[in-house]
C-alpha positions in Angstrom: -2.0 4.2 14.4 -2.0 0.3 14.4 -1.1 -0.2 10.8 -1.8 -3.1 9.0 0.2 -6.0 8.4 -0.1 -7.2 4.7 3.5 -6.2 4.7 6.1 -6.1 7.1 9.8 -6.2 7.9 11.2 -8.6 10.1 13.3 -8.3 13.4 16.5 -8.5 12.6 19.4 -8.4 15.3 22.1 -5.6 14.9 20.0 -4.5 11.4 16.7 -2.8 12.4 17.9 -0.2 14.6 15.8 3.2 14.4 18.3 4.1 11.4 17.3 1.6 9.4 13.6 1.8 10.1 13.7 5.7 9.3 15.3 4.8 6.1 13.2 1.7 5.4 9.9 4.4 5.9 11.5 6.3 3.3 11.2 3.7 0.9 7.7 2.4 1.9 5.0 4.3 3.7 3.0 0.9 4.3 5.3 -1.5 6.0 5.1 -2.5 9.6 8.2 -2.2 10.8 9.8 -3.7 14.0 12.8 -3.3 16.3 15.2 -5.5 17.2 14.5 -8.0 20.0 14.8 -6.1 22.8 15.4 -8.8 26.0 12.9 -7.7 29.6 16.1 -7.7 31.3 17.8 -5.4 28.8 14.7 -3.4 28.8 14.2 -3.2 33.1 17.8 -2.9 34.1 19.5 -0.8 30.9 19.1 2.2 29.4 15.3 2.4 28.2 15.5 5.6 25.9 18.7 3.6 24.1 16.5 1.1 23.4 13.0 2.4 22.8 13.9 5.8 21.4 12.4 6.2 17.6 11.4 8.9 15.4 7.9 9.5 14.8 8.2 9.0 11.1 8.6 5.6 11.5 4.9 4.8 12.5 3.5 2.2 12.3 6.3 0.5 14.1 6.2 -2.5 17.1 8.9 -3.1 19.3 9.8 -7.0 20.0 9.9 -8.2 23.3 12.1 -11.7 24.4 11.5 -13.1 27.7 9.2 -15.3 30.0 8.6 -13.7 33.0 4.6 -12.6 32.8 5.3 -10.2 35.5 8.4 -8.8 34.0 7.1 -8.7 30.7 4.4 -6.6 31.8 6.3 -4.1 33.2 8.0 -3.6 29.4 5.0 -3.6 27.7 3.8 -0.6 29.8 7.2 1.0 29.0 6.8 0.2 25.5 3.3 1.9 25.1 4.3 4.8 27.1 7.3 5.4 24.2 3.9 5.2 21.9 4.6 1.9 19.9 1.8 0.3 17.6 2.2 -3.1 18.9 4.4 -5.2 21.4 5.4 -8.3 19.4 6.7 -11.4 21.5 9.4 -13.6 20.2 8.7 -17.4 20.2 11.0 -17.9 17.4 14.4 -17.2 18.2 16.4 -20.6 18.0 20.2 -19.6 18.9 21.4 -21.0 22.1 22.5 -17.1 24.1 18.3 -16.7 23.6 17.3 -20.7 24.8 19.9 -19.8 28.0 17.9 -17.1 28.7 14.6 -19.6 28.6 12.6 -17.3 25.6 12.3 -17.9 22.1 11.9 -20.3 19.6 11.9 -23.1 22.7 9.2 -21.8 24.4 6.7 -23.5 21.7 7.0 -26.2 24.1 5.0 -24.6 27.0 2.3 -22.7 25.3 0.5 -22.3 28.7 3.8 -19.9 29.7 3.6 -18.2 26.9 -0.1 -17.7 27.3 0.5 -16.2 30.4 2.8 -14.0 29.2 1.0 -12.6 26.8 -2.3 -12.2 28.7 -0.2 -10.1 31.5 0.8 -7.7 28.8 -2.4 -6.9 27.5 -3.8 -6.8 30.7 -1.2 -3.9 31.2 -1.8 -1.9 27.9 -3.7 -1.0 25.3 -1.8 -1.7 22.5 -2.2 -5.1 20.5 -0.1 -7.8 21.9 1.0 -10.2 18.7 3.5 -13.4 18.3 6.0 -14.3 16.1 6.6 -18.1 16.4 7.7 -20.9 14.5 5.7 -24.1 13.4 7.5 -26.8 15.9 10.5 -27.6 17.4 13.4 -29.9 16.7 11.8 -33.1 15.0 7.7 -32.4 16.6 6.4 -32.0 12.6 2.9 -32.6 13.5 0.6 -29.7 12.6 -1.5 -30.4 15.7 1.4 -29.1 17.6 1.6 -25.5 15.9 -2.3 -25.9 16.0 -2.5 -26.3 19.8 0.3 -23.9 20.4 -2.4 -20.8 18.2 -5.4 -21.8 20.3 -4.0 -21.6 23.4 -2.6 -18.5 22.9 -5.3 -16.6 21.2 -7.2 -18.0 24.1 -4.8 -15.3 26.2 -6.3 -12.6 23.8 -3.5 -12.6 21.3 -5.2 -12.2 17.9 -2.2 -11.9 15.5 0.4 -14.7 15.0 3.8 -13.8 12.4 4.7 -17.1 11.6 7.9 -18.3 10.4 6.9 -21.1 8.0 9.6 -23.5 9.2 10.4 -25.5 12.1 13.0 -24.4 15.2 16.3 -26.7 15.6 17.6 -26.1 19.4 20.4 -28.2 19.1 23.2 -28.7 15.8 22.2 -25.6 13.6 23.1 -22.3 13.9 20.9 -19.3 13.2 21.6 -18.6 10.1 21.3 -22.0 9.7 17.8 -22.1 11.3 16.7 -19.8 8.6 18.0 -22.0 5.9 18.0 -25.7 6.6 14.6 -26.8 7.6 12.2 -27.0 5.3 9.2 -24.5 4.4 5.7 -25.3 4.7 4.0 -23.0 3.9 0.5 -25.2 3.7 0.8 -25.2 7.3 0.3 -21.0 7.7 -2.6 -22.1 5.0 -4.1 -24.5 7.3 -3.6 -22.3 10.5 -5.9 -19.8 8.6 -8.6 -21.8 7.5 -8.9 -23.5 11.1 -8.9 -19.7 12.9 -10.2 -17.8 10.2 -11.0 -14.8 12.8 -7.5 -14.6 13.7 -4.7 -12.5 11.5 -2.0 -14.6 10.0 1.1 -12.9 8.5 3.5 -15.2 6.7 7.2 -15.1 6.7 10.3 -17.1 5.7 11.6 -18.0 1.9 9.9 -14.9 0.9 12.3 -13.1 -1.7 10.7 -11.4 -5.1 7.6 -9.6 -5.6 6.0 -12.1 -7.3 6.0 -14.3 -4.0 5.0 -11.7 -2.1 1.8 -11.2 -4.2 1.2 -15.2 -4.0 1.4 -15.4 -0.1 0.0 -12.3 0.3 -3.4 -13.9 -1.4 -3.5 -16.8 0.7 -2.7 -15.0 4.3 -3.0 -11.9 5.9 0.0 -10.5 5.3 3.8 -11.2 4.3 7.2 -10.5 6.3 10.5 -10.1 4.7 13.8 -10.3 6.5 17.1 -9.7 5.1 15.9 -9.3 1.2 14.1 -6.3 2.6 17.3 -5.2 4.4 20.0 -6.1 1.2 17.2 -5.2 -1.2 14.7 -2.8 0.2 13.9 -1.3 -3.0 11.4 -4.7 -3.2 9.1 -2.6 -0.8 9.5 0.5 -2.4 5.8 2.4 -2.7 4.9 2.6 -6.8 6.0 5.8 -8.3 8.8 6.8 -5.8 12.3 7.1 -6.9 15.8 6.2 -5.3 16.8 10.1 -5.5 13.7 11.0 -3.2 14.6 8.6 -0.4 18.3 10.1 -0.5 17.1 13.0 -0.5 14.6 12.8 2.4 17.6 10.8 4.6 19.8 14.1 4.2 18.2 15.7 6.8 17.7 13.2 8.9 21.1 12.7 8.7 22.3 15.9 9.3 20.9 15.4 13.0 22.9 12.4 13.7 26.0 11.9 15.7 27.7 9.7 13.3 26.8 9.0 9.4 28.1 6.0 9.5 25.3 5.2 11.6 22.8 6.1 8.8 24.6 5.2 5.7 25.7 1.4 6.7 21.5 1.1 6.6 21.5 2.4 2.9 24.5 0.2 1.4 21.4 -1.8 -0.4 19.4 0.9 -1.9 20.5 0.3 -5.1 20.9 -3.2 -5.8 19.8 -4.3 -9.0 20.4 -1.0 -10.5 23.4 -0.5 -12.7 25.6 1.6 -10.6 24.8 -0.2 -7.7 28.6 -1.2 -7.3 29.7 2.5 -7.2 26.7 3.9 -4.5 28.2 1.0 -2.4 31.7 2.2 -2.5 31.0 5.9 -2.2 29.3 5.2 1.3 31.7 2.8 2.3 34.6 5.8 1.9 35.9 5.6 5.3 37.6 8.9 5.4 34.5 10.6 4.0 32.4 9.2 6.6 35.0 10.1 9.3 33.9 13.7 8.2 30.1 13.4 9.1 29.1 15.0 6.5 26.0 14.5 5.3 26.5 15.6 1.7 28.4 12.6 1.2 24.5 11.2 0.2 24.0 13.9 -2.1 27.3 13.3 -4.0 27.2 9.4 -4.1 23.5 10.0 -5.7 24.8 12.6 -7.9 27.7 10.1 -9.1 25.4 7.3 -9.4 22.5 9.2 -11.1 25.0 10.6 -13.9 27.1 7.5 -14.6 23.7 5.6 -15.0 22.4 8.3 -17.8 25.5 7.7 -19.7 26.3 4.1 -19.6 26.1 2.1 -22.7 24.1 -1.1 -23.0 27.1 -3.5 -22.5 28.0 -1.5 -19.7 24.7 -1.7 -18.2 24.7 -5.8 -18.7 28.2 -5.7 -17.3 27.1 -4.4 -13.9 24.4 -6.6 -13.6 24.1 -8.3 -10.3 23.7 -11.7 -8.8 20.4 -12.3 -7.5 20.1 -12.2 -3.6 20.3 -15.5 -1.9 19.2 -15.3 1.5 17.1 -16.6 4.5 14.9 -14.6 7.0 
């Protein structure tokens, strides 16, 4: 199963464990979802089931590789495909300074030929798509020409899918969060990139926060990706026709099987934002002495709770609880 990529979920550090992408799968049954970036030295010299292990459910998933070692690289990828991943994504985008130590990420943009390389040793090892997510420049290069180069040499190296995040990569003075925040979109670039490799697949992401958005980008690209509005709100991917009470009620026994609920639940915290209860489903599964318990009913009862306090709120109530909307970067 490849999956497509009209919608996806972003890689998101310390968020998109295999928790969180069972849950998120709960929710939507189209997504692409991804890991976390997993570094090749991580990968070669750690534990490899700790970081590859996933649940079948979550298909169609990709695990994200950082590095920029061809041969290395290659040697992940094949231990990727062997877990039986849908695609080996490679990070180009990164920008925080642990990752540009490590000479991967957001600063390799400036040597396409490396990452070129790198990419045409992992598809040389497996049969899986090989993709890139990447930024548009670097520090103050705002020429489209550069991004332009950087997509022709790579697809060159057989890459044929490019996740791009619609802003430019500051190595030096901005912090991550900051990097997702501070430079300005331009989105008429991922436009451009399309029109000038319209064989190649080209799946938006940054800025991207309502449905609305989603529906507008998604019209003029190949596909969208959402970071942390998906994680805070991932009721904005939620398949038509599915309720909040059946993904609860599907994580239960998933749950169940889990060494700690904490685990599971931390993932969840989100699933009712916007709703008017939201406030309480957060505080039920932030109980710390009922999650010292492990006890998976805790779901049930904190959708129970929710569910019946809902059905008999009044209107002012219901305007009362409304929340703020979700400002964030991705």
């Amino acid at each position: 199963m490849t999956g497509s990529h009209r919608l996806c979920v972003a890689p998101m550090m310390d968020w998109t464990d295999r928790h969180c992408r069972y849950f998120l799968r709960q929710v939507s049954s189209e997504a692409f979802l991804y890991t976390e970036m997993i570094t090749s030295g991580a990968l070669l010299h750690g534990d490899v089931g700790r970081h590859l292990a996933f649940s079948v459910e979550e298909h169609p998933v990709g695990a994200q590789l950082g590095g920029s070692e061809p041969v290395e690289l290659s040697r992940c990828a094949r231990l990727v495909e062997s877990y039986g991943y849908d695609e080996i994504n490679l990070n180009i985008g990164c920008p925080s300074e642990r990752v540009q130590r490590g000479a991967f990420g957001a600063c390799l943009m400036a040597e396409p030929e490396l990452v070129a390389d790198c990419v045409r040793a992992m598809r040389e090892a497996v049969g899986i798509p090989v993709t890139v997510k990447h930024r548009l420049g670097i520090d103050k290069i705002e020429s489209f020409d550069f991004v332009s180069k950087f997509v022709e040499e790579i697809s060159k190296a057989g890459c044929s899918t490019f996740i791009v995040h619609a802003r430019n990569a500051v190595l030096k003075g901005l912090s991550p969060k900051e990097n997702r925040e501070v430079p300005p979109l331009k989105y008429e670039y991922v436009y451009r990139l399309k029109a000038q490799f319209p064989s190649l697949e080209f799946v938006l992401n940054g800025g991207i926060a309502t449905k609305q958005q989603m529906q507008t980008q998604d019209s003029r690209t190949d596909g969208v990706m959402l970071g942390r509005v998906a994680y805070h709100d991932p009721w904005l991917i939620a398949d038509r026709g599915k309720s909040r009470a059946q993904v609860v009620q599907a994580m239960i026994p998933y749950a169940s099987k889990q060494k700690n609920l904490r685990h599971v639940a931390r993932h969840m915290l989100g699933l009712y934002h916007g709703h008017p209860r939201a406030r309480l489903w957060r505080r039920l599964l932030s109980d710390a002495a009922r999650l010292s318990q492990n006890d998976p009913a805790l779901l049930l009862e904190a959708l129970e709770a929710v569910e019946s306090a809902a059905a008999k709120e009044t209107p002012d109530e219901r305007r009362a609880e409304a929340p703020q909307q979700i400002q964030v970067g991705q």
